[in-house]
Structure formats: C-alpha cells, structure tokens
N, C-alpha and C positions, 0 to 999 in steps of 0.2 A: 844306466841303460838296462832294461830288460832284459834283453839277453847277455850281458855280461852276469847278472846274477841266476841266469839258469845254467849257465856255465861252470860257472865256479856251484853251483847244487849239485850238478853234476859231480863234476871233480869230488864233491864229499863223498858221495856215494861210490866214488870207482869207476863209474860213468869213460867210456875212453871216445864211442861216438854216438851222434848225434844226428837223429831221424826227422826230417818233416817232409810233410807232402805240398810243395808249396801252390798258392796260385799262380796259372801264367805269370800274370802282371806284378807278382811280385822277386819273381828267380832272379831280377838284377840286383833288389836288395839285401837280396842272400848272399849271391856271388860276392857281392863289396864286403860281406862280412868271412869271407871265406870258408862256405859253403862249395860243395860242388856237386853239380850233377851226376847221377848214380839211381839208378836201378834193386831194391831188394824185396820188392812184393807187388808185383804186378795188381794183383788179386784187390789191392786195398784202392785202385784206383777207381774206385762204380761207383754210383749213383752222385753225390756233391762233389764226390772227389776224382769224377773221370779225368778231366782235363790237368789233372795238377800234375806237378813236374816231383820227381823223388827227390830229395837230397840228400847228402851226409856233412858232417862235418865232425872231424877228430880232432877231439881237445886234449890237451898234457898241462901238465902243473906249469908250462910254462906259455899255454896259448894266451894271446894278446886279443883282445875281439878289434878289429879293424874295420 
C-alpha cells in the first residue's frame, strides 16, 4: 500500500508526523488509517485547498498502518 511505504520513508528520514490537507470526501479514509483531525496552518487552506480538512498523523518505528 502507498501509504505504508511513505511511512516507513518517513521513519528513514526522522520523520515522527505526518501532514496532509485532505479533501472532505476523503477524511474517513484517513480516519481508518489513523489519521486525526488537527489544525497547524490555516493560511494553507485558499484557493483548491479552502474546503480541505488538516490532518496529522504520528508515526514510531513501531506504527502499524491500519
């Protein structure tokens, strides 16, 4: 799966969380993968990206993607 391998790219790098600005329609397929809604830059939500929801998600050498 895709995002198990930006995961683990992460983790090489140091990487501890994980940003995206998702679309509505997509925040339950975040949720399922243990994403959570979160707030860290208002500012980036204008023009394609007004409506999108922030996320984060913090990974450890031991996160699972589910």
């Amino acid at each position: 799966m895709l995002s198990s391998l930006v995961e683990a790219y992460a983790r090489r790098l140091g990487i501890t969380t994980l940003l995206v600005n998702a679309a509505p329609d997509a925040v339950g397929f975040y949720e399922k993968m243990a994403w959570k809604k979160d707030i860290w830059d208002e500012s980036e939500l204008r023009g394609l990206a007004a409506d999108c929801i922030q996320m984060t998600k913090e990974i450890t050498a031991e996160t699972i993607n589910r």
